[in-house]
C-alpha positions in Angstrom: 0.0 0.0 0.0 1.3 3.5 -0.8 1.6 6.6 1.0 -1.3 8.1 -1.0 -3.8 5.4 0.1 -2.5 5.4 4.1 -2.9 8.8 4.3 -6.7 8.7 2.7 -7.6 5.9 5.2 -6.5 8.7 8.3 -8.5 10.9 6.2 -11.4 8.4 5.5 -11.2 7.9 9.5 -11.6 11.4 10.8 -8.7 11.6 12.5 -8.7 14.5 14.1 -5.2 15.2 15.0 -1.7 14.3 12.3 1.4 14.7 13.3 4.5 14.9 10.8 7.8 15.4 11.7 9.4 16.0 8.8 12.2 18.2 6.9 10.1 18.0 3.7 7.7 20.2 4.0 6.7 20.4 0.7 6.5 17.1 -0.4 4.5 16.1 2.6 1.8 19.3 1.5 2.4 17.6 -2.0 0.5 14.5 -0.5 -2.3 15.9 0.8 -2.7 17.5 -2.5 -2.9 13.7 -4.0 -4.9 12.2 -1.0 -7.5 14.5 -1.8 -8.5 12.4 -5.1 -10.1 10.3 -2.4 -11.1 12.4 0.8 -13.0 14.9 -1.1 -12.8 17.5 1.5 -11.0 21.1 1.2 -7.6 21.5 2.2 -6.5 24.7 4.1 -2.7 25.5 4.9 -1.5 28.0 7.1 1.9 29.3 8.1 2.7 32.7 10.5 4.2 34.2 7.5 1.4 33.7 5.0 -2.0 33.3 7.5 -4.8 31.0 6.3 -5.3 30.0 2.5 -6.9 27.3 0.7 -4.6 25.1 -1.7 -6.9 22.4 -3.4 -8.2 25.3 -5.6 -7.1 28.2 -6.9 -8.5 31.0 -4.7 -6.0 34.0 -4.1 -7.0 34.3 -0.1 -10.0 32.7 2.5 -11.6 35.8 3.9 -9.2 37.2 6.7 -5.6 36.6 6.6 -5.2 34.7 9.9 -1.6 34.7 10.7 -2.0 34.9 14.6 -2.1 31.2 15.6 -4.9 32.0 18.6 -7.3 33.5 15.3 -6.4 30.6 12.8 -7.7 27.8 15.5 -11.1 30.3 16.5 -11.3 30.3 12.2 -11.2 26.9 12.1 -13.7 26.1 14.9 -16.3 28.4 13.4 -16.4 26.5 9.4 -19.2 24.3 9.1 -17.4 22.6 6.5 -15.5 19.5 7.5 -12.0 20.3 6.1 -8.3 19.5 6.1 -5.9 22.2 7.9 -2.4 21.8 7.1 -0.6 23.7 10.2 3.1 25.0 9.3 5.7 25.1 12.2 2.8 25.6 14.4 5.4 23.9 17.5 6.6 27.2 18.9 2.9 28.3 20.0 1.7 24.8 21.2 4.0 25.9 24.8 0.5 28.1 24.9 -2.5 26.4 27.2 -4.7 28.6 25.3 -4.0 27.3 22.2 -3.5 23.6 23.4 -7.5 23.9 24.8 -8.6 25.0 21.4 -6.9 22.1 19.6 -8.3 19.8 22.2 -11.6 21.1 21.7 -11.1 20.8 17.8 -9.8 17.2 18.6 -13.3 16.2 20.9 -15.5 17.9 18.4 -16.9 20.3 20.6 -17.9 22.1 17.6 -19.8 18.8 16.1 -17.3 19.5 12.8 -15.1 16.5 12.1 -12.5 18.5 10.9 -8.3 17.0 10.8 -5.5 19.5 11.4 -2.1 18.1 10.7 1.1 19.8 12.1 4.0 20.1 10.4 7.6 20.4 11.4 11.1 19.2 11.6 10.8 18.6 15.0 7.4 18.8 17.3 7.0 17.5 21.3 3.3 16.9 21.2 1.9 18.0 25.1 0.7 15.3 27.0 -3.1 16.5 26.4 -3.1 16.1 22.7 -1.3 12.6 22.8 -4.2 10.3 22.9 -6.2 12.4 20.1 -3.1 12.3 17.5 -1.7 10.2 15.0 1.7 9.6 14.0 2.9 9.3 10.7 6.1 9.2 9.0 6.7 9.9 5.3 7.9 7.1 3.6 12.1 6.8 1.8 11.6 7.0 -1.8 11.8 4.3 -3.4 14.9 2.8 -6.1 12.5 3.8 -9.3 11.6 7.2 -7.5 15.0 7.8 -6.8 16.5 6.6 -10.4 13.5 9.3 -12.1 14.7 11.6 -10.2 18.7 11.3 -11.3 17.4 11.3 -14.9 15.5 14.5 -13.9 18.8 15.9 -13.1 20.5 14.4 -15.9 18.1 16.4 -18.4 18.7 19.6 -16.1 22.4 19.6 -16.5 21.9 18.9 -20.2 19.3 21.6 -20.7 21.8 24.1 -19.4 25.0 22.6 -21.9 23.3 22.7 -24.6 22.2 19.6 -25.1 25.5 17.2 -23.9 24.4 13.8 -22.1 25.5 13.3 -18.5 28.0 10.2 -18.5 27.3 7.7 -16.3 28.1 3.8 -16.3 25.7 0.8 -15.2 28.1 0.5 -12.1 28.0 3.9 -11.3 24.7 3.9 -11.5 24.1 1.0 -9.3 26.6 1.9 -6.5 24.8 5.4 -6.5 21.7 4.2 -6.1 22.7 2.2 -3.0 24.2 5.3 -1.8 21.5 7.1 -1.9 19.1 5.1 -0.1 17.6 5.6 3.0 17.6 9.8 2.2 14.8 12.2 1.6 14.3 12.6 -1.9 15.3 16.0 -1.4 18.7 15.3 0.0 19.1 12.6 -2.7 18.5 15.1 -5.4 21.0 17.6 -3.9 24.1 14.7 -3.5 23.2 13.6 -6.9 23.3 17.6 -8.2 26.3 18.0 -6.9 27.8 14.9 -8.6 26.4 15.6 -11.9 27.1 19.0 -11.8 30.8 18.8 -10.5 31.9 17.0 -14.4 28.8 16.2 -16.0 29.6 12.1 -15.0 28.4 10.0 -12.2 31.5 7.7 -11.9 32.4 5.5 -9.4 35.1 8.3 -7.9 32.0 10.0 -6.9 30.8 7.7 -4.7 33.1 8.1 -1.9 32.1 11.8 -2.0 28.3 11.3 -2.1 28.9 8.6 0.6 31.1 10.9 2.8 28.3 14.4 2.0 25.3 11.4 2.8 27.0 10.9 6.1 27.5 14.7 7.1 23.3 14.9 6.3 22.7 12.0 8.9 24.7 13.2 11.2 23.5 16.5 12.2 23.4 15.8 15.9 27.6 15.3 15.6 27.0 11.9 17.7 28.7 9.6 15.6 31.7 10.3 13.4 32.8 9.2 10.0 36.4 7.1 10.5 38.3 8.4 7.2 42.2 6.6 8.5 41.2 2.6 7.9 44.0 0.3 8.4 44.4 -2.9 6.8 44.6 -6.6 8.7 48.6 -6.6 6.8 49.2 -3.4 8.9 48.6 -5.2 12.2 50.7 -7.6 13.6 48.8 -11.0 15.1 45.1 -11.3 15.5 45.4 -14.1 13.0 42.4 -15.8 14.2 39.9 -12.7 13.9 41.6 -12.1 10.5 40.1 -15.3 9.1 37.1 -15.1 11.1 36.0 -11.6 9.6 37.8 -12.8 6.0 35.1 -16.1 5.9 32.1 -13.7 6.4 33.2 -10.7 4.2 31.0 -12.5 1.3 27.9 -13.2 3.5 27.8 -9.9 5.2 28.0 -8.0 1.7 25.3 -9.9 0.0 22.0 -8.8 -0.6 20.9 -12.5 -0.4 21.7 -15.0 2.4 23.0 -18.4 1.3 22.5 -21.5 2.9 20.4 -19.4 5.2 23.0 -18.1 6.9 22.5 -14.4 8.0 24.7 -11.4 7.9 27.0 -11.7 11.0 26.1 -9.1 13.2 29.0 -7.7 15.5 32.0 -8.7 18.1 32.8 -7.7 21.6 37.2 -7.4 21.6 38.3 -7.6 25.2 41.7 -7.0 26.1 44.5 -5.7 27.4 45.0 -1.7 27.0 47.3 -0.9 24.0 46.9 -4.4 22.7 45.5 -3.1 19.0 41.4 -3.5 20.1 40.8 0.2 18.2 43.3 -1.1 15.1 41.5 -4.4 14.9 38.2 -2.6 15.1 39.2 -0.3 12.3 40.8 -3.1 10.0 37.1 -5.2 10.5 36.2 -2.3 8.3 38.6 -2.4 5.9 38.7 -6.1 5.9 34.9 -5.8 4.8 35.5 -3.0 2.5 32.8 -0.9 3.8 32.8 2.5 6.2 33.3 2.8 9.6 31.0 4.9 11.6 32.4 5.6 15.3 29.6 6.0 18.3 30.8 8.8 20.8 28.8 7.6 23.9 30.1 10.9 25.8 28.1 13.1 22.7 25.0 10.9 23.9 24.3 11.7 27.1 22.4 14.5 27.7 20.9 16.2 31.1 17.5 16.4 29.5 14.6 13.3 30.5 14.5 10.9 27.0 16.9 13.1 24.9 19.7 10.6 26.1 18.3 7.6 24.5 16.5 9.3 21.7 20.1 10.6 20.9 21.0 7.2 20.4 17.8 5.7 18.8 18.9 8.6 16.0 22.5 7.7 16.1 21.3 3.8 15.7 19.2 4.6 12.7 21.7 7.2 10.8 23.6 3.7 11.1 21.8 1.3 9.9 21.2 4.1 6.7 24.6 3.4 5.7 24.8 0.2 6.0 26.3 -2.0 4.7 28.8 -0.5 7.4 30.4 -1.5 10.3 29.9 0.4 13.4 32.5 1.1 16.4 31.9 1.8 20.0 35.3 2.1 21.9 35.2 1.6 25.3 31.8 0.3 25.8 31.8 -0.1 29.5 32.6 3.7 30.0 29.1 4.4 28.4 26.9 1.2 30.0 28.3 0.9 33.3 24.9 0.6 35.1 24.2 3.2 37.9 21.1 4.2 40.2 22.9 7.7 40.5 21.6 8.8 37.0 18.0 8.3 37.3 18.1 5.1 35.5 19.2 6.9 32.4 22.4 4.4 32.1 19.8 1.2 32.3 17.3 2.9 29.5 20.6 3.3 27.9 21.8 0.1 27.7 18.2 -1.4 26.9 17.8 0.6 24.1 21.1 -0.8 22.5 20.4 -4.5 23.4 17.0 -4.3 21.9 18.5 -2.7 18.6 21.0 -5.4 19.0 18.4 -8.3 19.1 16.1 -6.8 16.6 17.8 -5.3 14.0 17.9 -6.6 10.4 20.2 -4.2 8.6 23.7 -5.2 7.5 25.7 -2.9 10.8 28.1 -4.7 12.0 28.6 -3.6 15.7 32.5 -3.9 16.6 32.5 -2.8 20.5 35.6 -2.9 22.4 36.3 -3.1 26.0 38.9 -3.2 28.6 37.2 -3.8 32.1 34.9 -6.6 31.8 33.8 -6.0 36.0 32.1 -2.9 34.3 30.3 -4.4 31.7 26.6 -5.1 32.1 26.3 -8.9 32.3 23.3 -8.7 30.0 25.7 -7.4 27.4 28.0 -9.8 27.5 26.0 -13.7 27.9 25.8 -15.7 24.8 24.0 -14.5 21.9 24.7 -10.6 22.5 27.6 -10.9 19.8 28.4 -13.4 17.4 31.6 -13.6 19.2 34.1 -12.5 22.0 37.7 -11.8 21.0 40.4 -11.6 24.0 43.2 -9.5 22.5 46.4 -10.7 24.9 49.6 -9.5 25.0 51.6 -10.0 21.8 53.9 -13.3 21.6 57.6 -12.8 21.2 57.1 -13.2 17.2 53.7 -11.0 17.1 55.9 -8.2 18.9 59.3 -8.8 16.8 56.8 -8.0 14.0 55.1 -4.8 15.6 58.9 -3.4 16.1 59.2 -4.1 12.1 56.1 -2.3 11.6 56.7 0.5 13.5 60.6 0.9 12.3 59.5 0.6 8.5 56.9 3.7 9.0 59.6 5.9 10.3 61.8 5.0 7.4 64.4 3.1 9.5 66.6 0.1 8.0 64.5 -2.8 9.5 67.3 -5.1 8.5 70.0 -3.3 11.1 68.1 -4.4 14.2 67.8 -7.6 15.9 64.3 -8.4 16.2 64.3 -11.4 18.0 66.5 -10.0 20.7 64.1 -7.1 20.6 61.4 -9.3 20.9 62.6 -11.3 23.8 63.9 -7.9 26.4 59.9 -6.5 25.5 58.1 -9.3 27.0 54.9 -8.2 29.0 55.1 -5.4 26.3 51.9 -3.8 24.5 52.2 -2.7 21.0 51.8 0.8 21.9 53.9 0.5 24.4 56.5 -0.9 21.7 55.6 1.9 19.9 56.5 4.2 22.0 60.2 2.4 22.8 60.4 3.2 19.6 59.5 6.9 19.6 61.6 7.5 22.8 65.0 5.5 21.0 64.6 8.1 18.0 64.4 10.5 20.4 67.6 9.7 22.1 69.1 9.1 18.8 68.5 12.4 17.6 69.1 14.3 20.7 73.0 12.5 19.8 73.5 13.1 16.2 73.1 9.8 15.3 71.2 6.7 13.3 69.1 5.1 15.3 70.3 1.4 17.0 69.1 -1.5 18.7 71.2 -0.2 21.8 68.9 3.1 22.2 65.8 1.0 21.8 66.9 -1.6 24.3 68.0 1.4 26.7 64.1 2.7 26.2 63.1 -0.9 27.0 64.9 -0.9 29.9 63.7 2.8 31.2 59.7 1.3 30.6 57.6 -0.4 33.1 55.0 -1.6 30.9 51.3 -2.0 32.0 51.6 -6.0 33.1 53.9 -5.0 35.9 52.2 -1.9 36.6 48.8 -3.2 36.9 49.9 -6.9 37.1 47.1 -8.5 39.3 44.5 -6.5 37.4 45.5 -7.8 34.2 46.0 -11.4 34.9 42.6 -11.7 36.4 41.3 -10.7 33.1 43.7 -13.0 31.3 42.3 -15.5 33.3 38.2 -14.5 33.2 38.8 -14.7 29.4 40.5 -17.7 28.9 37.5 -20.2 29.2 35.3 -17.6 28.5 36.2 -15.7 25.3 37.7 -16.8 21.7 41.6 -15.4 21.5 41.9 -13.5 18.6 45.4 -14.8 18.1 46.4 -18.3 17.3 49.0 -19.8 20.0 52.0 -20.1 19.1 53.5 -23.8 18.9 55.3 -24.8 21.6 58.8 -25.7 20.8 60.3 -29.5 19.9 62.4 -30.6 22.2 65.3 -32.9 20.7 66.0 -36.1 21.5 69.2 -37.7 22.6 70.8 -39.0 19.6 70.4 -42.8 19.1 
């Protein structure tokens, strides 16, 4: 069933209140206009700026202008006529009792007219005595052939005004740009595809970062999540080898429209580990490894002092996400943003049920990457089977994992990998975290510059020496957790094999 025909049946109903929350003003006006085919009744809008006016025919004004919002509601309650009043921006006076009564009394039929006034606005906060006399409704996503006519409708624009030159554009352009452009107003669609078009006359596949990238800015006006543009790749991280293949057999499944086998999509991970151990890397290679974007969830944006506004922030922040899927989606830290408490007004619990019940329920292709260092602080209704498809505990790098991290970090600051002994390296860093070899790293070019010369493995061993890494710091902290997630979790590297001893020669 189409817009058109649920919007005649709330018309066909006498409902006598409509609420639409919408950016598009027009086009919602627009479907009224269409509805009317069927509710035979005369449509009325009115705005502060413009007063009272009917639109279903073409009348140039309706008696008295009517742009006080306390007249336009007395107006309305005095036509015998039942009608349809199309209310623009009308929010600002409903913090008004006055003009709350009046609508009430519209909504009772006081008058005996079964009249429907429908508010419009981008945002509206209906008062409590008006709820149970209202009906919400939501204008419908255009749909792929709505959105293709209107790409060739601003195809012939940009044509028109070249005199006459065709807009290139390729089947796979075409195709990735359509998938780009769901889940937007038509109206934002139109103006990302204008600005493709009208940047070279093509649609190409290099414009589909961009449109992706200018879609994201449009979902994201609340500034609550944030679009990761530095992805890494699994080759760039050292270890992890078993969440490399884990993510690698999925990629094919989580990208396709269909589901084989009747498998679906998988749906997200929990990586627990040690700080500094490569959780925000891994969760930003699961991205790259799928080949889609990463969306980041700031859960300190969220919060908010307001009743509701909290969880509606991240109801919105949920939804811009699952508009871009595919995608994967990061919360870092998790436990800083769910740690249950009584001393917010439950706002922490309504947090943390609003996620698991997107979790349980959702259907869109988001794949929910949430990392995690204290596992005492995480809800254990987050964490029990089924949650996430799976637990990763990211340990403390092996001696060959961290002889590896010291090559990658060397090579990216241009030094002769070759000149330094790894292994030995390897072997003095042990309870080491790769950012903690990192920064050995950093601190031995430091040295080495401060002297006027190349950097060797005696500076970093010196560093090494001058670092008391986080296992002896924190030691008892972090072998309970080594030992909570060893029968509990999946390690997201494989173990290395334990040496052969030889035998005595026979």
């Amino acid at each position: 069933m189409g817009q058109e025909q649920d919007l005649a049946l709330l018309l066909r109903a006498a409902t006598p209140l409509i609420v639409i929350e919408t950016e598009e003003e027009r086009r919602a006006i627009e479907l009224f206009k269409a509805a009317l085919e069927q509710a035979l009744r005369p449509l009325y809008q009115w705005s502060a700026t413009t007063g009272l006016r009917r639109v279903d025919l073409d009348l140039s004004d309706f008696g008295v202008n009517h742009a006080e919002p306390e007249l336009v509601l007395e107006k309305i309650a005095l036509n015998a006529e039942p009608s349809i009043y199309l209310l623009l921006d009308f929010h600002p006076y409903l913090k008004d009792p006055l003009n709350v009564r009046k609508l009430r009394e519209l909504a009772l039929r006081h008058h005996g007219v079964e009249h429907t006034i429908v508010l419009i606005s981008p945002s509206l906060k209906l008062p409590d005595e008006l709820q149970g006399h209202s009906a919400l409704m939501e204008l419908h996503l255009p749909t792929t052939a709505a959105l293709e006519k209107m790409v060739r409708e601003e195809a012939f624009d940009w044509s028109r005004r070249h005199d006459g030159q065709r807009v290139r554009i390729s089947r796979e352009a075409m195709g990735e740009l359509m998938l780009n452009l769901r889940g937007l107003t038509l109206a934002d669609a139109r103006h990302l595809t204008r600005n493709a078009i009208f940047n070279d006359g093509a649609i190409t596949t290099s414009d589909i970062k961009r449109v992706m990238e200018q879609k994201f800015q449009l979902l994201n006006r609340g500034g609550v999540l944030s679009y990761e543009y530095d992805l890494v790749s699994f080759d760039d991280i050292a270890g992890l080898s078993v969440l490399k293949r884990w993510i690698r057999d999925r990629q094919k499944i989580f990208l396709s429209d269909e589901n084989p086998y009747g498998l679906e999509p998988p749906k997200g991970v929990l990586l627990l580990g040690v700080q500094g151990c490569g959780k925000s890397m891994a969760a930003k290679a699961v991205a790259s490894g799928f080949g889609v974007p990463l969306l980041r969830l700031d859960f300190g944006a969220i919060y908010n002092k307001y009743h509701g506004e909290t969880e509606k922030n991240l109801r919105q922040s949920l939804r811009s996400a699952e508009v871009m899927e595919p995608c994967v989606l990061w919360i870092d830290e998790i436990e800083k943003g769910l740690s249950v408490s009584d001393s917010d007004s439950g706002t922490s619990r309504r947090v943390l049920g609003t996620l698991l019940t997107w979790m349980a329920e959702r259907d869109s292709r988001v794949f929910l990457v949430a990392t995690a260092n204290d596992i005492e602080a995480l809800p254990p209704e987050l964490v029990r089977k089924g949650r996430f498809d799976e637990i990763f505990f990211v340990d403390l790098p092996s001696p060959a994992v961290r002889a590896r991290i010291f090559e990658i970090h060397l090579a990216r600051r241009q030094q002769p990998v070759e000149s330094f002994d790894l292994d030995e390296l390897a072997r003095r860093s042990e309870g080491f975290s790769g950012s903690e070899i990192e920064q050995v790293v950093v601190s031995g070019l430091y040295t080495a510059m401060a002297s006027s010369k190349q950097l060797c493995s005696q500076d970093l061993e010196a560093a090494i020496e001058q670092t008391r890494p986080l296992s002896v710091v924190m030691a008892e902290k972090i072998e309970y957790l080594r030992r909570w997630a060893a029968s509990r979790t999946v390690s997201a590297d494989a173990p290395e094999p334990a040496p052969v001893e030889s035998g005595p020669a026979e």
